[in-house]
C-alpha positions in Angstrom: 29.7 -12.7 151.8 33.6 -13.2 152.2 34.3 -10.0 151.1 31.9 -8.3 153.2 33.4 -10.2 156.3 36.9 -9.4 155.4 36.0 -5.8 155.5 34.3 -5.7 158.4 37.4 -7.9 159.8 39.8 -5.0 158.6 37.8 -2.1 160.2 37.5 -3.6 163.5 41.0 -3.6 163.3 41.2 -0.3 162.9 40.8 1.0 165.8 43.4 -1.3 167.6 46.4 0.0 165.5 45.1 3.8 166.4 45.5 2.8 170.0 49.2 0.9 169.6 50.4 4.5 167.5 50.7 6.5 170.1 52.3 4.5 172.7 54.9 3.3 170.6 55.6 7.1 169.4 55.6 8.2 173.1 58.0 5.3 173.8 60.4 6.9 170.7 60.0 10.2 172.1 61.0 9.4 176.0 64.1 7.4 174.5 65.0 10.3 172.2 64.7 12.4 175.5 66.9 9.8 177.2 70.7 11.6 177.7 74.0 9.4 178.0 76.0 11.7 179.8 75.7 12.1 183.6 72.1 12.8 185.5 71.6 16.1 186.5 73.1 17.3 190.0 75.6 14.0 190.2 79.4 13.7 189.9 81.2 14.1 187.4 83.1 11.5 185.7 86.5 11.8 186.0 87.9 8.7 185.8 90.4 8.1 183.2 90.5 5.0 180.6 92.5 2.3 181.4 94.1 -0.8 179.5 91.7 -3.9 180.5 93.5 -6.4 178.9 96.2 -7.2 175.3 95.6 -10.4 172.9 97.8 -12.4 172.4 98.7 -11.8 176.3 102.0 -10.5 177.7 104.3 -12.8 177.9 102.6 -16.0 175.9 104.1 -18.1 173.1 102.0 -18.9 170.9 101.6 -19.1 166.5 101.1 -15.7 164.4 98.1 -14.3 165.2 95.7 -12.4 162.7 95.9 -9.3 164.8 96.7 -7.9 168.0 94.1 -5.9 170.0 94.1 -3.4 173.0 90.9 -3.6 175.3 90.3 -0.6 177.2 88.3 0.0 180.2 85.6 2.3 178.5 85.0 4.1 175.5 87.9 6.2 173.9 87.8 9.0 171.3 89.2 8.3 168.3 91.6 11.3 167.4 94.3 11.6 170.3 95.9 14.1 172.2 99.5 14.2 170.7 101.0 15.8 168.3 99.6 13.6 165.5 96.1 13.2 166.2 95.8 10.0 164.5 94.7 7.2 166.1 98.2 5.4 164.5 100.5 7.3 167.0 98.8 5.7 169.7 100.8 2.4 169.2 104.0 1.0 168.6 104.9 -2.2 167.4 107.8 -3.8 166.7 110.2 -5.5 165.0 108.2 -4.9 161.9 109.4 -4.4 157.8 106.6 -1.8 156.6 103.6 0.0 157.8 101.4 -1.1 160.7 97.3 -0.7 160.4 96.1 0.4 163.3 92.6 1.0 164.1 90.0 2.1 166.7 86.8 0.4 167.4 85.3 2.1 170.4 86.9 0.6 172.8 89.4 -1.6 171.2 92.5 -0.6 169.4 93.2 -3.5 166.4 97.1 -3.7 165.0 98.2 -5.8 161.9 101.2 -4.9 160.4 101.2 -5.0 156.2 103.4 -8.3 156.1 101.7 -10.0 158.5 102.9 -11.6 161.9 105.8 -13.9 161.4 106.6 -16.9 163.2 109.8 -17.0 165.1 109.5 -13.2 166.2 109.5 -11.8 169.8 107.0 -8.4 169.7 106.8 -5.8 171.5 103.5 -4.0 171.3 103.7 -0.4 173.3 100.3 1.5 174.2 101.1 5.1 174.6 99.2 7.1 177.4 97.6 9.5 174.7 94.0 8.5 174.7 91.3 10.4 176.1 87.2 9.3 176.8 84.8 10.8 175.9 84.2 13.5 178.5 88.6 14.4 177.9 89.5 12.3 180.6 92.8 11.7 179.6 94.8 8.2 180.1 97.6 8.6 183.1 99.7 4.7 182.1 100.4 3.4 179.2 101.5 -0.5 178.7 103.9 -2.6 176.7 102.8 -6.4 176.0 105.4 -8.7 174.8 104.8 -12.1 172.9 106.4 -14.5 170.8 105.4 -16.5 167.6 107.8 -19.1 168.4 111.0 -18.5 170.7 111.3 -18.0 174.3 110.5 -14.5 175.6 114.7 -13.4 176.0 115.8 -10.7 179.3 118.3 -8.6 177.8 117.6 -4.9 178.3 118.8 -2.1 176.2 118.5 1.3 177.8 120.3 4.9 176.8 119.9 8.4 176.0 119.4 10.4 173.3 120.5 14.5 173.2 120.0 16.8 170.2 123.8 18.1 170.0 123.6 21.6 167.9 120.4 22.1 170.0 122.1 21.8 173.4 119.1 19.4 174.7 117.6 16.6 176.0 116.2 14.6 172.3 112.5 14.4 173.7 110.2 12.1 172.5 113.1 10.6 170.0 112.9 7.7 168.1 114.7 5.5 168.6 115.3 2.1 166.2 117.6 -1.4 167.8 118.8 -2.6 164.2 119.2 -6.5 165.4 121.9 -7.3 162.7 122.5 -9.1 160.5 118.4 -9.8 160.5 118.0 -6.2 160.5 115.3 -6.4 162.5 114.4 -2.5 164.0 113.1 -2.8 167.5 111.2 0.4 168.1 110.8 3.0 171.4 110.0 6.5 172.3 112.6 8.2 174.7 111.1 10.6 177.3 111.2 14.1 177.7 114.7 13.8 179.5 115.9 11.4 176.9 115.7 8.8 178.3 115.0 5.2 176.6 114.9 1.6 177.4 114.1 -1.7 175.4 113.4 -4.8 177.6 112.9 -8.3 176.7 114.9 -8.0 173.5 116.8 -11.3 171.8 120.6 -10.8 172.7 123.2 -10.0 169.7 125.1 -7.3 168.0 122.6 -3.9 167.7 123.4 -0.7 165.5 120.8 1.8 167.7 119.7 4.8 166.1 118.4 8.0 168.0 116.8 10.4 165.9 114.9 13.8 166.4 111.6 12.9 164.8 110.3 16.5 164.2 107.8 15.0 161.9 106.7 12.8 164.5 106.3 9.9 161.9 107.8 7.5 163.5 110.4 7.3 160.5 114.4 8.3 160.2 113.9 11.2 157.8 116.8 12.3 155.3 117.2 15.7 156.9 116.4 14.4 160.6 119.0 14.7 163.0 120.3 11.3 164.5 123.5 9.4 165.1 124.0 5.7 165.3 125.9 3.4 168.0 127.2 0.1 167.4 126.5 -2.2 170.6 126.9 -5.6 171.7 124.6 -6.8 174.0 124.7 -10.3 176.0 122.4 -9.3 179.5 122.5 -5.2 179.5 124.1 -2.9 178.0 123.6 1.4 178.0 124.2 3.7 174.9 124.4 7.5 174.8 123.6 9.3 171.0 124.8 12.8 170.2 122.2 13.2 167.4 122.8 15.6 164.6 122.2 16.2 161.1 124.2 14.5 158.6 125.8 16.3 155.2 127.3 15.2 152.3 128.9 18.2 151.5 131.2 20.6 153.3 130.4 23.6 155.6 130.1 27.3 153.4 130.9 30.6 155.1 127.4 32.5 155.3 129.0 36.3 156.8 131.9 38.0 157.9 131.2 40.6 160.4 133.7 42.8 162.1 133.1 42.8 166.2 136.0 45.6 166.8 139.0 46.8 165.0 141.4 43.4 165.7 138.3 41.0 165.8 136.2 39.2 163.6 133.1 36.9 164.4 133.2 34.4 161.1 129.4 32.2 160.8 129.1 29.2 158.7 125.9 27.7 157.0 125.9 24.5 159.9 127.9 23.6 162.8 131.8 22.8 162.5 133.3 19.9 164.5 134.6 21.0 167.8 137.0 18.9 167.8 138.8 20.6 165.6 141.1 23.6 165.9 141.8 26.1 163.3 145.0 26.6 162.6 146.1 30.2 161.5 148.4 28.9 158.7 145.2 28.2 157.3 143.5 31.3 157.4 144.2 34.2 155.2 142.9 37.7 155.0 144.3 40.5 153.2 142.5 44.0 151.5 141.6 43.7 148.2 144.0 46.5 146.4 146.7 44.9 147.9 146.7 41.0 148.7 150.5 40.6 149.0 150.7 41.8 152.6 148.1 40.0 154.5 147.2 40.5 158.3 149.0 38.6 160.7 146.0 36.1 163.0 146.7 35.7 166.5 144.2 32.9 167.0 141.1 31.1 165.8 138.6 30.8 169.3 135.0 29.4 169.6 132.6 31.3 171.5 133.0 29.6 174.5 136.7 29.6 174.1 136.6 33.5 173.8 134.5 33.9 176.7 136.7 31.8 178.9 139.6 33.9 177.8 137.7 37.2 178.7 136.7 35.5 182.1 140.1 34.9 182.9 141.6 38.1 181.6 139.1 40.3 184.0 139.7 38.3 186.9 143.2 38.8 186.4 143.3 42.3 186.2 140.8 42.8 189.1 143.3 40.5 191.2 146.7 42.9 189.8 144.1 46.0 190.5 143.4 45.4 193.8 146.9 43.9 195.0 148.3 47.8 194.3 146.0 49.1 195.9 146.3 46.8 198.9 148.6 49.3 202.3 152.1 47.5 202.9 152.4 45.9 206.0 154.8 46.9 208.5 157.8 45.5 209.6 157.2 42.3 212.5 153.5 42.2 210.7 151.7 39.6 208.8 151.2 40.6 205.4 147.3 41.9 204.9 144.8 39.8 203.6 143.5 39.9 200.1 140.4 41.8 199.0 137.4 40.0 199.0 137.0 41.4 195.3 140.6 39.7 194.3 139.6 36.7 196.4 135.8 36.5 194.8 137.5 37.1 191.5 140.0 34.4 191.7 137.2 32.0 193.2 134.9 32.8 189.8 138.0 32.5 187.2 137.7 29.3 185.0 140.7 27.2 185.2 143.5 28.1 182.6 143.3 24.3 180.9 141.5 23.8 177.3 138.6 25.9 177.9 134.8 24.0 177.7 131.4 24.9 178.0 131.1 28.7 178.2 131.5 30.3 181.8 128.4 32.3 184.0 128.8 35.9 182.8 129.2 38.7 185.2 125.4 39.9 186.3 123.8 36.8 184.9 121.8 34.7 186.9 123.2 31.3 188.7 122.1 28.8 186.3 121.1 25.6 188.8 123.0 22.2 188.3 121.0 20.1 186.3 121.6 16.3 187.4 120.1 14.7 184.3 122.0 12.5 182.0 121.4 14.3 178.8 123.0 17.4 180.8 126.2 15.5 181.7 126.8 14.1 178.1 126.5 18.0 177.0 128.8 19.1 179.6 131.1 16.0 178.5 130.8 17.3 174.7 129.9 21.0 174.3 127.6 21.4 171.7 128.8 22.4 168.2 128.7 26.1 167.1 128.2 27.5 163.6 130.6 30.8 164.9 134.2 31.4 164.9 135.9 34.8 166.3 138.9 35.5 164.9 141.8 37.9 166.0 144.5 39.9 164.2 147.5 41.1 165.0 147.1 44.8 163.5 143.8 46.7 163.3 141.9 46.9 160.0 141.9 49.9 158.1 138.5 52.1 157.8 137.1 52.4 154.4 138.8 48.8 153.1 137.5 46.2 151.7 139.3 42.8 152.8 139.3 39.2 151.5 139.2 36.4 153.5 140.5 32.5 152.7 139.9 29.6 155.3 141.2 26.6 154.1 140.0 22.6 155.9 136.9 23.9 157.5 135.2 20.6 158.7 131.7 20.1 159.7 130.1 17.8 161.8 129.8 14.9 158.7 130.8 15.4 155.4 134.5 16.5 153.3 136.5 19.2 154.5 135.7 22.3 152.5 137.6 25.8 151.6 135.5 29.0 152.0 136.2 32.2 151.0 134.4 35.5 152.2 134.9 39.4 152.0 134.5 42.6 154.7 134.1 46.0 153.9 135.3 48.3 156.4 133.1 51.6 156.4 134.5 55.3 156.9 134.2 57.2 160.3 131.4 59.4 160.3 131.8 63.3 159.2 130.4 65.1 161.7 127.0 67.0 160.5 127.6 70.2 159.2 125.3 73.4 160.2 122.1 74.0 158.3 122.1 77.3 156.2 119.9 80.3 156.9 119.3 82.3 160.2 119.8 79.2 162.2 122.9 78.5 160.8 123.8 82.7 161.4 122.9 82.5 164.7 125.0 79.5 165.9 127.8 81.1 164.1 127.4 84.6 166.5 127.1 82.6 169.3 131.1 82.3 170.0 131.3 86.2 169.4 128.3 87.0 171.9 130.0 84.8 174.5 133.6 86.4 174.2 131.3 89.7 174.6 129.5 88.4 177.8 132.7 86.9 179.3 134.6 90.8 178.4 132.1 92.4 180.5 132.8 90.0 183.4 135.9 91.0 183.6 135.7 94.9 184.5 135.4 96.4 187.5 132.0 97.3 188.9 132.3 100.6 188.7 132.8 100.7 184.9 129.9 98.3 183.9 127.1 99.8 182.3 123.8 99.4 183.9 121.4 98.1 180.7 118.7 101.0 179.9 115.0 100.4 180.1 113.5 98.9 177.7 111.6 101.4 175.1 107.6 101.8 175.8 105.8 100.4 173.3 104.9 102.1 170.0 101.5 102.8 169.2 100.5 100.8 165.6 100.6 103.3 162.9 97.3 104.3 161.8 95.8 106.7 159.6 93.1 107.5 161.6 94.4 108.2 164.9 95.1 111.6 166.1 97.5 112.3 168.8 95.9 114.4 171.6 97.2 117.7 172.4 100.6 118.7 174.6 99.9 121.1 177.1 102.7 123.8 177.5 103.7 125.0 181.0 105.5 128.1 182.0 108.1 128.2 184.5 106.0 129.5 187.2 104.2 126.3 186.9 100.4 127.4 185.3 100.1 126.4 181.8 99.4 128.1 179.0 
């Protein structure tokens, strides 16, 4: 009897669960319906993340934490938009011995560095604006949260710029590294697209500040990265400029010789030489090959820019001694006449005759605007650095010579002096082309007779020149089966025959 009544327990169940089946799968199906994103026919979101709040807070003294975290406003994608799309170039911290661990948890960003947080530190953690939601709405401000693990938060303020010297540019997005010595404790920024940099709420001391060109964009000094270092010391504020560059170890190699006219060669090296210094023409020697004991005299050893200004000044020059002989004499108890406009224009446009600088506007070119920006100024303050030499000679080269050239203390921008050596091989002229065999070539060859013909008969009197006959009717083809039709014969009275 109990098992009977269990069964019959069981099957009046039954049809109990049957009902509860398919409301619960309709409730799974209207959620699986259910879309996150906006409802149909509203706005669109276009409201960007934000930064809702940094632990350990700005500005709060307090023992190591574990971690630091960024809270954000809403939900952020996890790759980035920058040129790393790691979540890692997001954030900054510093002053830090190793790598950082940074990672993304919706919408919280987590950083612990490998060693830990140490006590008696001042950090500075920097939030980038390179995060995006997840509809691409992109962030427009980033933030910077400062904290200690033991000292007061300091005011000094470090600020700068950094400029790629070969490149003749701002250093965008540089990194640059506040070495806190003798700690050596490497205080860490990004610069901005000008250049630009600046580290607030740093401990006061002596710095060595680094700018380098991260083209990685690791967020390490790399061994063939451009950079420079500055040695500061810095009580309240203090402002640095870095002419970054890549360093060598050895000396500077001559990569060609190329010969620009018949007294001027254009000499290129493997890397920039220091502008600073000048060539001198004791130390440059180039002489042919067959005969080395009589080298070419060198007038002078010019950078581009040099040459250019040299030009500039020579043309305006001329145009000035060109247009004062042409310029009508005044007459006597009469003011001298003005200048041309052209000699005055000329005059206006010459660069002045001191050490020449930065390379002058050419004539046609376009007025390049002033640029106002720091980075600018410290480029027009130090012209950039130049792999190219021109070179001039007193006597003109010899065609179809082969010369060897010897320039001795070339210095680069780091490194030893070095001596290079290089060679030129100056081609023949050109023979001119010779005429092609065959009735072209006989014809050309008539053509000077036929001429002297044609200009003979223009010279005899109209009464003697030969009117030219008709030209013959044409002649039949020759064919074996035509037959010519008969003449007809007339008599001189007129009737034929």
């Amino acid at each position: 009897m109990d098992g009977e009544a269990r069964r019959a327990g069981r099957e009046a169940r039954r049809p109990r669960l049957r009902l509860i089946a398919p409301r619960a799968a309709l409730a799974l199906l209207l959620a699986a319906c259910a879309s996150i994103g906006d409802p149909p026919g509203g706005p669109p979101d276009t409201t960007p993340p934000t930064v809702a709040r940094v632990a350990p807070d700005s500005g709060s003294v307090a023992p190591p934490p574990r971690e630091a975290d960024v809270y954000l406003s809403e939900v952020v994608a996890e790759r980035v938009a920058a040129p790393r799309p790691d979540i890692s170039s997001a954030v900054l911290l510093s002053p830090v011995k190793g790598a950082v661990d940074v990672g993304w948890h919706r919408n919280r960003i987590s950083v612990r560095p490998h060693e830990g947080f140490k006590a008696g530190r001042v950090y500075r953690l920097e939030l980038f604006p390179v995060l995006t939601d997840l509809r691409q709405n992109r962030m427009k401000r980033g933030t910077l949260s400062v904290f200690s693990t033991g000292p007061d938060i300091p005011s000094a303020a470090l600020s700068g710029t950094v400029v790629d010297w070969p490149g003749a540019k701002a250093g965008s997005s540089a990194l640059v590294e506040a070495v806190l010595l003798p700690d050596s404790l490497p205080y860490r920024t990004l610069a901005d697209s000008s250049g630009a940099f600046a580290l607030r709420q740093v401990p006061a001391g002596e710095y060595l500040v680094y700018g380098v060109i991260d083209q990685d964009n690791n967020r390490v000094r790399g061994p063939r990265e451009a950079f420079d270092t500055v040695r500061v010391h810095l009580t309240d504020s203090a402002s640095v400029e870095v002419y970054a560059f890549t360093h060598d170890t050895t000396g500077p190699r001559l990569r060609t010789v190329e010969l620009v006219d018949s007294v001027s060669l254009r000499l290129t090296f493997d890397r920039p030489l220091d502008p600073t210094q000048a060539l001198d023409t004791a130390a440059v020697r180039f002489a042919a090959a067959a005969d080395s004991t009589a080298p070419l005299g060198v007038l002078h050893v010019w950078t581009q820019s040099q040459s250019d200004s040299a030009r500039a000044v020579a043309q305006a020059l001329r145009a000035a001694a060109d247009s004062a002989r042409g310029r009508p004499a005044a007459a006597p108890g009469q003011a001298p006449a003005p200048a041309a406009p052209r000699a005055e224009a000329a005059r206006r446009q010459a660069p002045p005759s001191g050490p020449p600088g930065a390379a002058p506007q050419r004539p046609g070119q376009p007025v390049r605007p002033a640029d106002s920006t720091r980075a600018m100024k410290m480029l027009a303050r130090r012209p950039p650095p130049t792999p190219v030499r021109l070179l001039a000679l007193t006597a003109p080269v010899a065609k179809g010579t082969r010369y060897i050239l010897k320039v001795t203390g070339v210095q680069g921008l780091s490194g030893p002096a070095a001596d290079v050596r290089g060679q030129l091989s100056v081609p023949l002229p050109r023979q001119p082309a010779r005429p092609a065999r065959g009735r072209a070539g006989a014809d050309s060859l008539r053509a000077p007779t036929d001429s002297a013909r044609a200009a003979a008969a223009q010279t005899l009197p109209a009464d003697t020149v030969r009117r030219a006959a008709p030209p013959p009717s044409p002649t039949p083809p020759r064919d074996s089966t035509h037959v010519p039709p008969p003449v007809a014969l007339h008599e001189p009275g007129g009737a034929p025959r």
